[in-house]
N, C-alpha and C positions, 0 to 999 in steps of 0.2 A: 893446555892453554884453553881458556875459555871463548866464547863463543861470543860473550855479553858484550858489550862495548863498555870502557870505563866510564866507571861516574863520574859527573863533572862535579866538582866540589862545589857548595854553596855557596853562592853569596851572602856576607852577614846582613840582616835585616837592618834597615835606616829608617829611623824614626824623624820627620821632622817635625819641627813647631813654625807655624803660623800665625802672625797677629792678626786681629780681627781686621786692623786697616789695612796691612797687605793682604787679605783674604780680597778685599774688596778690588784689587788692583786698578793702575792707573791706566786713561788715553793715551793715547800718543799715535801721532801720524808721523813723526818721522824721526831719522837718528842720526845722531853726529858719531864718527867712529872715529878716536886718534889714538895713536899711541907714543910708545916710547921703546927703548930697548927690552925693558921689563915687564912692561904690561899693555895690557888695551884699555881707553875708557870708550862707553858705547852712553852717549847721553842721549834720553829719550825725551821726545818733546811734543808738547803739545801745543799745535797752532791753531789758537781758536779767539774768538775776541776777549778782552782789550791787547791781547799778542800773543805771540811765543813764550812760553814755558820749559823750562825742563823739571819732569816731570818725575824723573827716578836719573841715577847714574851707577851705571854700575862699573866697575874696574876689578881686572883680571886678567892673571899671567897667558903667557901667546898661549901653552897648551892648552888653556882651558878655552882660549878664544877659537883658535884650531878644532876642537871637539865640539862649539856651540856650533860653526861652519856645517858640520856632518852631520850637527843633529837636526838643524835647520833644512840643509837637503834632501833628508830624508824622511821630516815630516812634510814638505813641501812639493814631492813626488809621490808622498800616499795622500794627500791633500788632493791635486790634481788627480791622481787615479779614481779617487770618488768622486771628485765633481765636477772634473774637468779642465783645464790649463787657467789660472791664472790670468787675466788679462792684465799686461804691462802697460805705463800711462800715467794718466792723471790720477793723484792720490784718491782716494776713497773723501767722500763729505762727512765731516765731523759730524758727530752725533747733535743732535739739537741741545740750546743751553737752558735753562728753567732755570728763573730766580724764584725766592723764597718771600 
């Protein structure tokens, strides 16, 4: 018997593509989450003047909604471990608007 610990088998390499306009991604202060038996939608919105928006939507089965939950908590506790907790409250002040 050896001594070595087994190899974990690789994960295959995932290439994605991005468009230039989602590269740029959208605001958004806040999220509507509903679902149904099947899936979740998570619409993202942006409240800023002349009103609310929504700004992306995305929809996905419970597991994957489940697995965004974990992954959210867990960059949200190495998040606060660098910079410290979070303050809960009043949303965050939209970014300022510039017209063209």
């Amino acid at each position: 018997m050896s001594d070595k610990p087994a190899a974990r088998p690789q994960a295959p390499q995932l290439t994605i593509k991005i468009s230039e306009e989602m590269q740029r991604g959208a605001y958004a202060n806040r999220v509507v989450i509903g679902h149904t038996r099947d899936e979740f939608v998570f619409d993202f919105i942006a409240e800023l003047p002349p009103g609310p928006c929504v700004v992306a939507r995305v929809i996905t089965a419970p597991a994957h909604a489940a697995a965004l939950l974990d992954a959210l908590a867990e960059n949200v506790a190495r998040y606060e471990k660098d910079h410290g907790a979070i303050r809960r409250g009043a949303p965050p002040m939209p970014p300022p608007q510039f017209s063209a």
